[in-house]
N, C-alpha and C positions, 0 to 999 in steps of 0.2 A: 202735606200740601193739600188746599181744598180742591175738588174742580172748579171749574169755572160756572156760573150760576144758568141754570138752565135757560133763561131767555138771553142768554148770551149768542145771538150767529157769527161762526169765526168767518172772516176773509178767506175768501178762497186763495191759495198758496199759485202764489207767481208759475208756476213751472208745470199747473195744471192743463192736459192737453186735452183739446174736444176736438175731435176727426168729425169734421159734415159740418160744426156748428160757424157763424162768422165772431163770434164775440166769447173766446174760451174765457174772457177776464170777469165775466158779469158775476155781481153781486150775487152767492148763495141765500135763498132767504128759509135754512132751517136751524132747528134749534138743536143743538150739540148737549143731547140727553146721556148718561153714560157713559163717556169716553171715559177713557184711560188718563189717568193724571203725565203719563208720560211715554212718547213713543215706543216702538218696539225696539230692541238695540240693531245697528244696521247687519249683520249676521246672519238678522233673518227678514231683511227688509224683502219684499218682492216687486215684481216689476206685473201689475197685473190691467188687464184690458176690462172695461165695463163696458156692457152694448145692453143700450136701453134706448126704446124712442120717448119714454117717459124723462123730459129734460130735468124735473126736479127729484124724480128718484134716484136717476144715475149721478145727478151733480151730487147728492144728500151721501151715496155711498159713498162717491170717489175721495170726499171732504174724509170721512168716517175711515178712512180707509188710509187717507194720505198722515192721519192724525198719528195714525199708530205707526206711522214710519216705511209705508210702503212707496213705491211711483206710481204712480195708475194716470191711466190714457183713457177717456170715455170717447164713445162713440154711439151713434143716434141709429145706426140702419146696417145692414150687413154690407152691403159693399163697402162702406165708413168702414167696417171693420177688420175687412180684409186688407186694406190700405194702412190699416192702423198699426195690425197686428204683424204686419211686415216690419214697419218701422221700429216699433219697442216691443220686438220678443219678448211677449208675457207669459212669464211663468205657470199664470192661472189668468183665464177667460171666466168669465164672469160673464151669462148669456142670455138674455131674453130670446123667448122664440115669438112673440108676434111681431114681428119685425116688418116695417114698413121695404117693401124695393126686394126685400132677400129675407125670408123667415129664416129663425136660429136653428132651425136643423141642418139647413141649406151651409150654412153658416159654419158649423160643427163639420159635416164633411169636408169644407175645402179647408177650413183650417187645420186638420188632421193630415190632410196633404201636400201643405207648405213646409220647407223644410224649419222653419224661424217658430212653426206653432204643434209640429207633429207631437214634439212630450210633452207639452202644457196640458195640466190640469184644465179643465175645458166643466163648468158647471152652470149646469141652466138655473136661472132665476125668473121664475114663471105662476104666470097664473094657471096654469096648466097641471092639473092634479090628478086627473084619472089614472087608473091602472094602466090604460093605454099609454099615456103619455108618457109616462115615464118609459116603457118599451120604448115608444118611439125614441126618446131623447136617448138612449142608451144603443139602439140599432145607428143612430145618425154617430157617436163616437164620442156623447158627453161622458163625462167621469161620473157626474152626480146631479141630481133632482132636488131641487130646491123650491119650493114654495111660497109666491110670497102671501103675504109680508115676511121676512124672513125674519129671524131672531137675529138682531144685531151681535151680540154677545156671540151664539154659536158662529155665524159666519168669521167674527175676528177670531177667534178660536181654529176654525176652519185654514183658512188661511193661514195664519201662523204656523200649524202642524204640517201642512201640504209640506208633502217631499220634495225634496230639490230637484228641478229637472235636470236632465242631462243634455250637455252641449253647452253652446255660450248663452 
């Protein structure tokens, strides 16, 4: 089976949630480079959180993300995300830290202290590169440092292999 041709943008899928935004239905407008000819089997589907105030990078992931078979929940700001992350206990957080309202470290602590987020995989997705920073992301309770632009490729890789949490 071919993929679908790169200036192809697919419809964002009915059952996409965005915490903070009023219009979760609006039109994605990127181009579906790469993907996978066919989701992941459900097995290893996950249930993962995106917190970006960048609307078209976090909508561009969560598309990339729900392609391969996962449910993902975006959300724009940290308190969005705490609310979020209550609601669809995700497996893996997926974290910007310059976060409008509540930075993603801020973010990282209390979600480690919720019982719905304490064993989620918790990974910053950051312009933030310094040696420092990664301390910090790793003192605040993330799992892993991520850089953007992130390699799409490794992150679904990423993902996939994440251990199963434990609990519901």
């Amino acid at each position: 089976m071919n993929p679908a041709p790169a200036n192809v943008a697919p419809a964002p899928p009915a059952d996409n949630s965005v915490a903070g935004e009023e219009d979760p239905g609006a039109a994605l407008d990127m181009v579906n480079e790469g993907a996978p000819e066919t989701p992941v089997a459900l097995a290893t589907s996950r249930r993962i959180l995106v917190v970006d105030d960048n609307a078209d990078a976090a909508d561009a992931l969560a598309c990339v993300l729900e392609i391969e078979g996962h449910k993902v929940t975006v959300a724009r700001d940290g308190p969005s995300a705490l609310v979020a992350a209550e609601s669809s206990r995700p497996d893996i957080v997926l974290l910007d830290i310059g976060l409008p309202r509540m930075d993603g470290y801020e973010v990282a602590r209390r979600l480690r202290g919720m019982s719905s987020t304490a064993t989620a995989m918790i990974v910053a997705l950051t312009g933030y590169g310094q040696p420092g920073d990664v301390a910090a992301c790793l003192n605040a309770g993330f799992d892993l440092h991520l850089v953007k632009p992130v390699d799409l490729d490794a992150l679904v890789q990423l993902v996939a292999n994440a251990p199963r949490r434990s609990g519901p």
